[in-house]
C-alpha positions in Angstrom: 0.0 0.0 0.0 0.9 3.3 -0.9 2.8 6.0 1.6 1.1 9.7 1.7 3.8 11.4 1.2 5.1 14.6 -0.4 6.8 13.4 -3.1 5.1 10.2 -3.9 3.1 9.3 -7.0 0.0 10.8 -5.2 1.3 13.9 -4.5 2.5 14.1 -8.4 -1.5 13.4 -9.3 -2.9 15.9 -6.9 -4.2 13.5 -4.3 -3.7 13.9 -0.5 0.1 14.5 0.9 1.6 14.0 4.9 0.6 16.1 7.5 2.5 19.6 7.3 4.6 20.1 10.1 3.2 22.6 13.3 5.2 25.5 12.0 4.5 24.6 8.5 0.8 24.2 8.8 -2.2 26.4 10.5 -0.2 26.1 13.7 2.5 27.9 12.2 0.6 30.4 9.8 -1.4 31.5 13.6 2.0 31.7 15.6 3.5 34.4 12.7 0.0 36.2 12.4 -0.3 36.6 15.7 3.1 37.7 16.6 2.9 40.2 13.3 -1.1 41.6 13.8 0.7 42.0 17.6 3.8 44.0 16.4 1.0 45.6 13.7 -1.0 46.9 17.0 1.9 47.8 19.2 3.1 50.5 15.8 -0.1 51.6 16.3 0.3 52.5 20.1 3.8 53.7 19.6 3.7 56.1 17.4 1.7 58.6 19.4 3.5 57.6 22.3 6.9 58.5 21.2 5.0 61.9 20.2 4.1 61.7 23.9 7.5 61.0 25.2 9.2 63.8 22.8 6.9 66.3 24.4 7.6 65.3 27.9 11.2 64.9 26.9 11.0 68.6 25.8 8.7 69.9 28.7 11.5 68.3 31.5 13.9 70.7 29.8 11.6 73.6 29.8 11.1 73.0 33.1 14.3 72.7 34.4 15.6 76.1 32.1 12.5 77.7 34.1 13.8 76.5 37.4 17.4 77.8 36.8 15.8 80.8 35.2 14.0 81.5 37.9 16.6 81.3 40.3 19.2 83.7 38.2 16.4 86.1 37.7 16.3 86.8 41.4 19.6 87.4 41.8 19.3 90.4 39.6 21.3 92.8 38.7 24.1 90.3 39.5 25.6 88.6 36.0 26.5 85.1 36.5 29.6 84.1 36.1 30.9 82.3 32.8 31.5 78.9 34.4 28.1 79.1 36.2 26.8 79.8 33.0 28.0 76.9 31.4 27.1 74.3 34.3 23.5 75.6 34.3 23.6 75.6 29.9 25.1 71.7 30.5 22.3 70.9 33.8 19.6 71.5 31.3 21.1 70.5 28.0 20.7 74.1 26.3 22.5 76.5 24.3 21.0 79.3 25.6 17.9 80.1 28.8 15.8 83.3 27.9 13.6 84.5 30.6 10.2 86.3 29.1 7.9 88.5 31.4 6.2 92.0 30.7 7.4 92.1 27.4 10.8 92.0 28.1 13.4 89.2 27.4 16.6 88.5 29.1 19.0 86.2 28.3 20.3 84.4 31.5 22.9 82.1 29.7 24.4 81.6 26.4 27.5 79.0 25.2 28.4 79.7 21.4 24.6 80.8 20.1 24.1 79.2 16.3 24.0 81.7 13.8 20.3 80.1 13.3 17.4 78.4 14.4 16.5 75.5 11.9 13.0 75.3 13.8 11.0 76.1 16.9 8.1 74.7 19.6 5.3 76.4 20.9 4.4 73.5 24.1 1.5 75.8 25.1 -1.2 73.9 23.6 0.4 71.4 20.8 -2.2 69.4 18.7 -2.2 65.7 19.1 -1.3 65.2 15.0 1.1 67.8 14.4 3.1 66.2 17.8 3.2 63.2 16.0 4.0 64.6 12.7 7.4 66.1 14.4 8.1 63.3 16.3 8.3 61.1 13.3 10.2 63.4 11.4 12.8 64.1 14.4 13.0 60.5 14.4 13.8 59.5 11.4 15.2 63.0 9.5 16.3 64.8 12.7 19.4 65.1 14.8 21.4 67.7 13.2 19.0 70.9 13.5 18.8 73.8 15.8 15.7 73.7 18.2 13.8 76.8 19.9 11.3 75.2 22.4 9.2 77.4 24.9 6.4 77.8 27.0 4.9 79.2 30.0 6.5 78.5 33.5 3.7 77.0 35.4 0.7 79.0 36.2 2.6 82.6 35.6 2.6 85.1 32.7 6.7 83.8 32.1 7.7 82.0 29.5 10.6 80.3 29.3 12.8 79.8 26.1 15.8 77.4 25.2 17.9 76.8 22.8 19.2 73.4 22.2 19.9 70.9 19.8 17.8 68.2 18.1 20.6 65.1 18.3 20.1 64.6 22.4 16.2 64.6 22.3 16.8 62.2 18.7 18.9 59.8 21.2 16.6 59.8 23.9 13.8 58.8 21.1 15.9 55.8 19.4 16.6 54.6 22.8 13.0 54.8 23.6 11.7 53.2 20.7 14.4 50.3 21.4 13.1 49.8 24.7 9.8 49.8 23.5 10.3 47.1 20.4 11.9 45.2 22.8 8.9 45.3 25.1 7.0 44.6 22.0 8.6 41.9 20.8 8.3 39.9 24.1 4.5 40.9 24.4 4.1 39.3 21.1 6.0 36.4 22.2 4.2 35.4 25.0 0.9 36.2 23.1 1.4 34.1 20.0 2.9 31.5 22.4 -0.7 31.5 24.5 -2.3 31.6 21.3 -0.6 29.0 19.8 -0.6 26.6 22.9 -4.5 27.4 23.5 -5.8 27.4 19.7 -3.5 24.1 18.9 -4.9 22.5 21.7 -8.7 23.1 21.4 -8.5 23.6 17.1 -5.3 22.5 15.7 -4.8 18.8 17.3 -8.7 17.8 17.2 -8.2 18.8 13.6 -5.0 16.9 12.9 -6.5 13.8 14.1 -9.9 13.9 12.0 -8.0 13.9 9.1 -5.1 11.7 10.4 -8.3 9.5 10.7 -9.7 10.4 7.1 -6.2 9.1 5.8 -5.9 6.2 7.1 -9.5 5.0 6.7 -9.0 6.0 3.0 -6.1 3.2 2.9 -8.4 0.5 4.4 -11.8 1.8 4.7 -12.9 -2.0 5.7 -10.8 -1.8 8.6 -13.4 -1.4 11.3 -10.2 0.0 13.6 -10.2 2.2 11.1 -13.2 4.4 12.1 -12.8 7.5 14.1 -13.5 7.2 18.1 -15.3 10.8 18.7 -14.3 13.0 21.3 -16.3 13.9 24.0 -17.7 17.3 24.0 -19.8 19.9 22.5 -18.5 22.2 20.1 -18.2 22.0 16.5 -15.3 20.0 16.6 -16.5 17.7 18.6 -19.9 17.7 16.7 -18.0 17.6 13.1 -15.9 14.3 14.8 -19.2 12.6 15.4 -20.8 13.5 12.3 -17.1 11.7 10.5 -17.5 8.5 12.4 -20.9 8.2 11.8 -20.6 8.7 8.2 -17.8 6.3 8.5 -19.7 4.0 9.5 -22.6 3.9 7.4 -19.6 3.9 4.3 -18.4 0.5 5.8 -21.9 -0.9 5.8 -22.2 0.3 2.5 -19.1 -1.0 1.1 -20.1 -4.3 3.0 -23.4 -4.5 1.0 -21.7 -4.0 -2.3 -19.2 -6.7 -1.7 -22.0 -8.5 -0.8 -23.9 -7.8 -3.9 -20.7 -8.3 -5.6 -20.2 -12.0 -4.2 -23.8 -12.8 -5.0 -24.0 -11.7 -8.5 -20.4 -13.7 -8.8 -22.4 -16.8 -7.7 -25.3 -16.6 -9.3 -23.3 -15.9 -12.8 -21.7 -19.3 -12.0 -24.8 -21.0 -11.6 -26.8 -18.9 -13.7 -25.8 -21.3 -17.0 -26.7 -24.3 -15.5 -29.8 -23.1 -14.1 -31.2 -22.3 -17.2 -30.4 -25.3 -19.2 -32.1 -27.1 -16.6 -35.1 -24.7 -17.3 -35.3 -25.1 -20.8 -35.4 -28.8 -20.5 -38.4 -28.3 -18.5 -39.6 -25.9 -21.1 -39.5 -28.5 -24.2 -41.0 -31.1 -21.9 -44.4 -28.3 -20.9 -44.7 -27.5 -24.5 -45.0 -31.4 -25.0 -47.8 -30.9 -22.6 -50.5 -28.8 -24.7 -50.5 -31.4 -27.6 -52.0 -34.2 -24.3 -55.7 -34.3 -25.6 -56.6 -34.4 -21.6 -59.0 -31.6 -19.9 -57.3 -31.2 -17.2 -53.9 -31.3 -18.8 -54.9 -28.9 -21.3 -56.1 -26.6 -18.0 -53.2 -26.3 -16.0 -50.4 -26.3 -19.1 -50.7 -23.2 -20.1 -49.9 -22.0 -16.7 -47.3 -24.3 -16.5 -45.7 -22.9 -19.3 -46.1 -19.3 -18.2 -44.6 -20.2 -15.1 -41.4 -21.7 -16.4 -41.0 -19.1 -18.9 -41.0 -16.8 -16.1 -38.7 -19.0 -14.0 -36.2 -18.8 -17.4 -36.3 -14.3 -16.5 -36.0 -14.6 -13.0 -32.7 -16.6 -12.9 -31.0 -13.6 -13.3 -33.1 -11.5 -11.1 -30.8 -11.1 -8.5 -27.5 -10.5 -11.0 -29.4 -7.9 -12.5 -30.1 -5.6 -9.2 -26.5 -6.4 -7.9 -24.7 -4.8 -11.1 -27.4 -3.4 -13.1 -31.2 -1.5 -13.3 -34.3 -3.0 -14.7 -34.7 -2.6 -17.9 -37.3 0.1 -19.2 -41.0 -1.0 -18.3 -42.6 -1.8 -22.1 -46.3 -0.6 -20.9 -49.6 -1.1 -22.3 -53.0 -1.3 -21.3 -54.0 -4.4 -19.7 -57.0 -6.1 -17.2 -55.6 -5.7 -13.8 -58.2 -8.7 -12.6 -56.7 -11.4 -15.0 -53.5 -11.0 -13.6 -54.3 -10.9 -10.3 -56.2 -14.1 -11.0 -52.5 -15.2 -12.6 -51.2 -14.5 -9.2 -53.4 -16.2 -7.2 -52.9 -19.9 -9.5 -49.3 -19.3 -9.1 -49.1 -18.6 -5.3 -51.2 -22.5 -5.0 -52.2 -21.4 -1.3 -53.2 -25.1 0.3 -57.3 -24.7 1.2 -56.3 -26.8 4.1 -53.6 -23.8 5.1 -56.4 -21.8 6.4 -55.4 -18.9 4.7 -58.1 -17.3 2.6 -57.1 -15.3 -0.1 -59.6 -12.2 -1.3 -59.5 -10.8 -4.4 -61.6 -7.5 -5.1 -60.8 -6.2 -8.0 -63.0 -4.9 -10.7 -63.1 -6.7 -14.2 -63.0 -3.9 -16.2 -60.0 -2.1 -13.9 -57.6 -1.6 -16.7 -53.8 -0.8 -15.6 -50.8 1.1 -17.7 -48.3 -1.2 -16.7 -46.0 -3.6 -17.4 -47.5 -6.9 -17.1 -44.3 -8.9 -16.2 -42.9 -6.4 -13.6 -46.3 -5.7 -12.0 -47.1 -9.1 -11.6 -43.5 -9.7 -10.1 -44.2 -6.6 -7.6 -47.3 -8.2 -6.7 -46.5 -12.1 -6.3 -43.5 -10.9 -4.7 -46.1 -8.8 -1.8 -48.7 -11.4 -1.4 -45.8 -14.1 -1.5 -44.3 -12.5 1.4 -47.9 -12.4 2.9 -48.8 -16.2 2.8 -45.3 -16.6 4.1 -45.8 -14.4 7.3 -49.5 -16.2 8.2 -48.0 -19.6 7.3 -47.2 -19.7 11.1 -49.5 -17.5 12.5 -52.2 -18.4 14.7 -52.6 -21.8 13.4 -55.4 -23.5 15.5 -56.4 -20.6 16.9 -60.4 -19.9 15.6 -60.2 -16.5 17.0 -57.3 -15.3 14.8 -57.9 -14.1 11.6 -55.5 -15.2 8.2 -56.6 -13.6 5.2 -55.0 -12.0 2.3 -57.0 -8.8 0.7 -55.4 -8.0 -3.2 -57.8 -5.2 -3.8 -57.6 -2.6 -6.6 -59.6 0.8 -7.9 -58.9 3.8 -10.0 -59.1 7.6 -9.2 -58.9 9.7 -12.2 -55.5 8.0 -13.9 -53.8 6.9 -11.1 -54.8 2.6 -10.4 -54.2 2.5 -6.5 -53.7 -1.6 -6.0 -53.8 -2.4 -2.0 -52.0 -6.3 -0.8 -53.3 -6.2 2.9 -52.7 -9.4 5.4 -54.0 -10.3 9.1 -50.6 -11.3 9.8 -48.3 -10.3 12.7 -46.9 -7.1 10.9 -43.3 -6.1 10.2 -40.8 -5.9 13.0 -39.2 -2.3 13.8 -36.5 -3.5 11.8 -37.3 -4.1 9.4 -40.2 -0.7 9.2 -36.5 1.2 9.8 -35.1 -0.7 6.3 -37.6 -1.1 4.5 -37.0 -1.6 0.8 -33.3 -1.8 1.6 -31.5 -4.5 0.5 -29.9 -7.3 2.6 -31.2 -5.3 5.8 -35.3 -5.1 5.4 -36.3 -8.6 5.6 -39.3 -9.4 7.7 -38.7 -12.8 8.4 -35.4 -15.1 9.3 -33.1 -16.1 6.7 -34.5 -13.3 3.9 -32.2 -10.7 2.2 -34.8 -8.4 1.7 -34.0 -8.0 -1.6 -37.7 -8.7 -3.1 -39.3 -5.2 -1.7 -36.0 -3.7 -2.8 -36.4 -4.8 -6.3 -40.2 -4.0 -6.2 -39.6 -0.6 -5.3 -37.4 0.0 -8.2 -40.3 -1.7 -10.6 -42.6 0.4 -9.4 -40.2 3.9 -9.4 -39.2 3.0 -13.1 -43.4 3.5 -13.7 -43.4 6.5 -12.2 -45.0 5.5 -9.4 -45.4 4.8 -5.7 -45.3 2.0 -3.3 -45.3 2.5 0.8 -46.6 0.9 3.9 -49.5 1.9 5.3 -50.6 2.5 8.7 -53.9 0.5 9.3 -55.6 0.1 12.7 -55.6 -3.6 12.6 -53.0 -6.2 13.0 -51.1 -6.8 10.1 -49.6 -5.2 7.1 -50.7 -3.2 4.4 -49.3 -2.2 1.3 -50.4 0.1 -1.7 -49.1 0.9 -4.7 -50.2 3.7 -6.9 -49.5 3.3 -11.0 -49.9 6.3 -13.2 -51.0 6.3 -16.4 -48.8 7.9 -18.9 -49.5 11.5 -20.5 -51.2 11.1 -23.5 -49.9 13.1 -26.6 -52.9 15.5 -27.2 -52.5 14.8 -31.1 -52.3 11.2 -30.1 -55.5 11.3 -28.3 -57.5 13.7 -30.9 -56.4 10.8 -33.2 -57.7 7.9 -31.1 -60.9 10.3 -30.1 
């Protein structure tokens, strides 16, 4: 038996291949889309909050300008010394601290003012879009220009100015945004990896083993080890795993009745041959029987001959519905009561049997039909009838066994009724009916007469069910249509 592999001859036609390893299959493609719709969401947070962090970044150095600024002011009209000067301009990371209030301006310390200022920053009232518009671009452009940043000092009418350059706020945002990939990458991590373990665990592995189970009952699917044990539970999963080894099941039974139809039709081609040379011998020998000048001879032998000549078709009864249909019904208009008459003869029920047999059909009920497969839908019914009273309530004056073959028309539709005082059908065989090898009524049957009486009876265009009756027994009815009539075909006839 073939390997499902990768590279084998099945993967070359298209057919089914190994499972995909956990990274390579759905367990794989979650893990990556997790870990990138994570990284996705965490660029979505970080851009406004490196926008946040470069005003905070700015508004410490504001602050702590304002505070030295503050102090210097008061100490007014003293000039602070130059390396004073340069330790407050290096505290606070400036070029130069400019003190605003009342209109004035005055310069508190300076190192080496640039010639210009490539931008400035109003942190007053800064709109959320425009922050992140110059965060972005001092991020990735910046580092090399000349910043002018101020704002008010607390709740007072100062305002404090600086300025500095853009490369120590730049570093203090790449180191930021470092710290904060990092912190996003491990977020994503641990995510994916909860994802992963929780998703493969409830999804992934129940998953893997329905169609580890397809596989291999697609090697032997007559392996009954083969069929998938469901797993307990209650979600679709679950549900879909029952739903597999239920189907799988019923496949195996079916498979089992085609082998079985397949081992019968074997058989009864082997036997078939002699069967029917044995038949025609009896054939040659009836024939010989209509030339005996006798009454009673010349009563029964054309029966006789009827018989056997059906006997001769139904050799291959059973072939044909194990490899083949019927063949097409050759209709015509016929007396329904003469050939339920025929049935009767042929049937032969003992008149010491006890078992009355009722005909009540009209004589001028005509029927669209088939003769030869109406009459074997019908000896095949009341057949199965004698043989269900045969052992019922014998010696018991109380118990009714009769046989009703009744029959009437409604418009174009011949409704024919077989109904029997019997025992009635088991609830197996109500569950299978017209099923093959599984609807037999009685011990020993294969069931295979109502299933090839249901197909008779379909190929008409008809209908055949049991019906529910009040009584004990069983009923049956089957309902022929006639065919549609041509309407030039009937203005021709008319």
């Amino acid at each position: 038996m073939l390997r499902l592999t990768e590279t084998g001859p099945e993967a070359e036609a298209g057919g089914p291949t190994a499972m995909p390893h956990r990274l390579r299959g759905l367990s794989g493609k979650l893990l990556w889309l997790t870990m990138a719709f994570v990284m996705l969401a965490e660029v979505l947070i970080f851009v406004p909050s490196v926008a946040t962090m470069r005003l905070r970044w700015l508004q410490d150095r504001l602050n702590t300008a304002a505070a030295a600024g503050v102090v210097i002011d008061g100490l007014q009209p003293i000039e602070l010394p130059r390396n004073v000067q340069d330790d407050t301009l290096m505290a606070t990371g400036t070029k130069a601290i400019v003190l605003r209030r009342d209109d004035t301006s005055r310069l508190l310390a300076v190192d080496g003012m640039p010639p210009q200022v490539d931008a400035k920053y109003d942190l007053t009232d800064v709109p959320m879009l425009e922050s992140i518009g110059d965060a972005l671009y001092a991020l990735v452009l910046g580092g090399d220009r000349v910043l002018r940043v101020y704002g008010p000092v607390g709740d007072s009418d100062m305002i404090i100015e600086v300025v500095m350059q853009e490369k120590s706020l730049r570093n203090a945002m790449l180191a930021y945004a470092r710290n904060v990939f990092s912190v996003s990458l491990m977020i994503s991590l641990i995510t994916a990896s909860l994802i992963y373990i929780a998703i493969n665990r409830m999804m992934i592995r129940p998953v893997r083993r329905l169609t580890s189970s397809m596989q291999a009952f697609a090697d032997s699917p007559e392996d009954p080890a083969r069929v998938l044990v469901p797993a307990p539970g209650s979600d679709e999963i679950a549900l879909a795993g029952r739903h597999l080894a239920l189907m799988q099941g019923q496949l195996q039974r079916t498979l089992k009745q085609q082998r079985n139809l397949a081992d019968l039709g074997l058989a009864v081609s082997k036997i078939n041959h002699d069967m029917r040379n044995i038949l025609a011998s009896a054939q040659l020998m009836s024939d010989r029987l209509v030339d005996v000048d006798d009454p009673m001879v010349k009563g029964f032998a054309p029966k006789l001959v009827r018989t056997i000549d059906r006997a001769v078709g139904y050799t291959s009864e059973v072939l044909a519905y194990g490899q083949a249909s019927e063949a097409e019904p050759k209709r015509r208009r016929f007396r329904l009561a003469d050939l339920c008459q025929e049935v009767r003869d042929i049937l032969a029920i003992d008149p010491e049997s006890g078992i009355d047999f009722l005909e009540a059909v009209a004589v001028d009920t005509e029927v669209d039909a088939d003769s030869e497969q109406l009459f074997r839908v019908i000896h095949n019914l009341c057949r199965n009838a004698v043989q269900a009273l045969a052992n019922h309530g014998i010696g018991d004056p109380l118990i009714l066994r009769r046989i009703t073959l009744s029959a009437q028309r409604v418009g174009s539709v011949v409704a024919i009724s077989i109904d029997d005082t019997g025992p009635g059908l088991a609830a197996k065989a109500r569950e299978n009916l017209f099923t093959a090898f599984r609807g037999s009524a009685r011990s020993g049957g294969t069931g295979l007469g109502l299933a090839i009486a249901r197909e008779l009876v379909l190929a008409h265009g008809g209908t055949i069910a049991l019906v529910e009756k009040p009584g004990p027994g069983t009923l049956f009815r089957i309902e022929i249509p006639d065919r549609p009539v041509a309407l030039d075909d009937w203005r021709a006839r008319a």
